[in-house]
ZAMARGU-4260 file (C-alpha; in steps of 0.2 Angstrom, whole numbers, plus 5000, padded with zeros to 4 digits):
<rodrens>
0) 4898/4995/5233 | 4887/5003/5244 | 4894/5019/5239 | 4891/5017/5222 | 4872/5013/5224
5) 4871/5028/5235 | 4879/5040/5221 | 4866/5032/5206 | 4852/5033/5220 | 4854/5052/5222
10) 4855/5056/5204 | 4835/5061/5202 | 4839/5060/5182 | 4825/5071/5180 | 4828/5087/5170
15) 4816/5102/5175 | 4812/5115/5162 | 4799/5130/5165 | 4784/5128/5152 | 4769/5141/5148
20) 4752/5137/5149 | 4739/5146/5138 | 4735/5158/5153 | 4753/5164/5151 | 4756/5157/5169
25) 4772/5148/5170 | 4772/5129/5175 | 4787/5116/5178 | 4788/5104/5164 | 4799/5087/5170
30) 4807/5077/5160 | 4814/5058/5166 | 4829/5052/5156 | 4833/5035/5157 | 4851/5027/5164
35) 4859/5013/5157 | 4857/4997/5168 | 4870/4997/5184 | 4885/4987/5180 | 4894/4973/5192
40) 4912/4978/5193 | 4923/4962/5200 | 4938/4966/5208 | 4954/4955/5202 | 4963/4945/5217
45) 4968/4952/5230 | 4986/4954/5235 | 4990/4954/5254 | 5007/4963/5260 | 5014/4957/5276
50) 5022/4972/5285 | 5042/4969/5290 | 5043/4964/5307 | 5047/4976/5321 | 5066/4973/5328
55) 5065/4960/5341 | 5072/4970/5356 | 5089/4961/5366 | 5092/4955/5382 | 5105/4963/5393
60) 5120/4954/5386 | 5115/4949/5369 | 5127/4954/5355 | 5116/4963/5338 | 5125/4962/5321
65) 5123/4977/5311 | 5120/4973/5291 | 5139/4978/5289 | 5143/4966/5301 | 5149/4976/5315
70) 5143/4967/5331 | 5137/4976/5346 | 5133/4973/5364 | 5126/4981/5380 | 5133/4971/5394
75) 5125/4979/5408 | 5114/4995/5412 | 5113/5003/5429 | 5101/5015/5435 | 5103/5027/5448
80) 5121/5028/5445 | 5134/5038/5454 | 5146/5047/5447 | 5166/5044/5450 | 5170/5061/5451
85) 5159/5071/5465 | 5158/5087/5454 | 5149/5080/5440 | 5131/5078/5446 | 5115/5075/5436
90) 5102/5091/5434 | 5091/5091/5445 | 5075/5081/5445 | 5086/5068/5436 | 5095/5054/5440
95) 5110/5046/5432 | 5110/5029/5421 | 5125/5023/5411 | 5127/5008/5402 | 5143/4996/5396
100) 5142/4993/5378 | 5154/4987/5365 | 5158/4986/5347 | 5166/4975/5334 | 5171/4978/5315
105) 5167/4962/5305 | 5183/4952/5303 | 5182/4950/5287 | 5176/4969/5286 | 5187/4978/5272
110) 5185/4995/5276 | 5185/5004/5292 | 5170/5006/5304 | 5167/5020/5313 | 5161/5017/5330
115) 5155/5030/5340 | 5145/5034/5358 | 5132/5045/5348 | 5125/5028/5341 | 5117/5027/5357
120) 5102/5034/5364 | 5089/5028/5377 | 5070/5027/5372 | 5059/5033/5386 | 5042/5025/5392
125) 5035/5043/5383 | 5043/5039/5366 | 5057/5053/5370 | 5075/5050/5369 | 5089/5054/5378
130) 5105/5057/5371 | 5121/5051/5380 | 5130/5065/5390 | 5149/5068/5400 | 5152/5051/5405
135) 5155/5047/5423 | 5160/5033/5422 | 5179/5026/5416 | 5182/5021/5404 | 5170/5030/5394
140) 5165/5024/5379 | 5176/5037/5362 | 5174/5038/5345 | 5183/5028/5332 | 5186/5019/5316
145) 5190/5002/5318 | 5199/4991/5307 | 5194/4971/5303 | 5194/4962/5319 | 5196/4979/5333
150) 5184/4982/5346 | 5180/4995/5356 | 5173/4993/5374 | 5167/5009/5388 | 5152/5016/5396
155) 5137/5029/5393 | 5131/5042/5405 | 5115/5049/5403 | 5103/5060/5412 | 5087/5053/5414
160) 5070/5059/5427 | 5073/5052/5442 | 5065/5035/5444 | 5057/5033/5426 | 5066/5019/5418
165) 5069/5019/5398 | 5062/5007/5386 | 5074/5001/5378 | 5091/5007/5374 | 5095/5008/5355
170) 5110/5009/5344 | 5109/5015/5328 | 5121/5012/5317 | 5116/5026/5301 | 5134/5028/5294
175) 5142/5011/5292 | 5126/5001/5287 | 5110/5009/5292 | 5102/4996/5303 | 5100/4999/5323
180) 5095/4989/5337 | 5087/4988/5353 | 5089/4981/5372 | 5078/4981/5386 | 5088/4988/5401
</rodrens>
């Protein structure tokens, strides 16, 4: 309302013409219009919104259902990591970290779930993610499409700075229903 006051209070409603005098010189005649009363606007009630809360992030362990009712679970996260085979090595500067995860289609699904290792990425303390990489550990974690009831069980390799641990690692499941979720490694 403040802002209001301040608009009607910089209106001058004066309109300024030029006039002559008898002389012939020129003098400012003003004239002062009149405004209608200010009016009292009342706002109707107010309707408060409650923004959806944020996805509670998961122990180490704890199994996520997705919306489609796939089930998912990181059972453990290590970090540095070495690799099983000696020729694989991370960039340098980096580190490796890999993670065990797993996934279920719903029992009762009735179509297939695709499961893949690109559902997964890790959420840096910089808001960055990392994608997952070659694995280096077996048995590495494969695509595929699972029937009602099948699971699928491997690890994650990724690359990260050496000595910056991630957030939170996320699984995103945008094909099957859209929904994702987060643990804290």
């Amino acid at each position: 309302m403040p802002s209001l006051l301040l608009l009607v209070a910089g209106c001058s409603g004066e309109e300024k013409k030029p006039a002559a005098t008898a002389s012939g010189s020129q003098t400012t005649q003003t004239t002062l219009h009149s405004f209608p009363p200010a009016r009292t606007v009342t706002a109707g009630p107010t309707r408060t919104t409650t923004p959806a809360p944020a996805p509670t992030a998961l122990a180490i362990g704890q199994e996520a259902t997705t919306a489609a009712g796939t089930t998912v679970t990181v059972y453990a996260y290590e970090q540095p990591a070495v690799s099983d085979d000696q020729i694989l090595q991370p960039d340098p500067g980096n580190e490796y970290a890999i993670a065990d995860v797993g996934g279920c289609a719903s029992p009762s699904a009735t179509k297939t779930s695709y499961f893949s290792s690109g559902f997964f990425e890790l959420q840096m303390p910089d808001d960055t993610r990392r994608q997952n990489t070659i694995s280096v550990r077996e048995p590495a974690l494969h695509t595929a499409n699972l029937s009602a009831g099948d699971c699928l069980r491997g690890w994650l390799t990724f690359q990260v700075p050496i000595g910056t641990r991630p957030k939170f690692i996320i699984a995103s499941d945008f094909i099957n229903s859209g929904s994702s979720s987060k643990w804290i490694p």
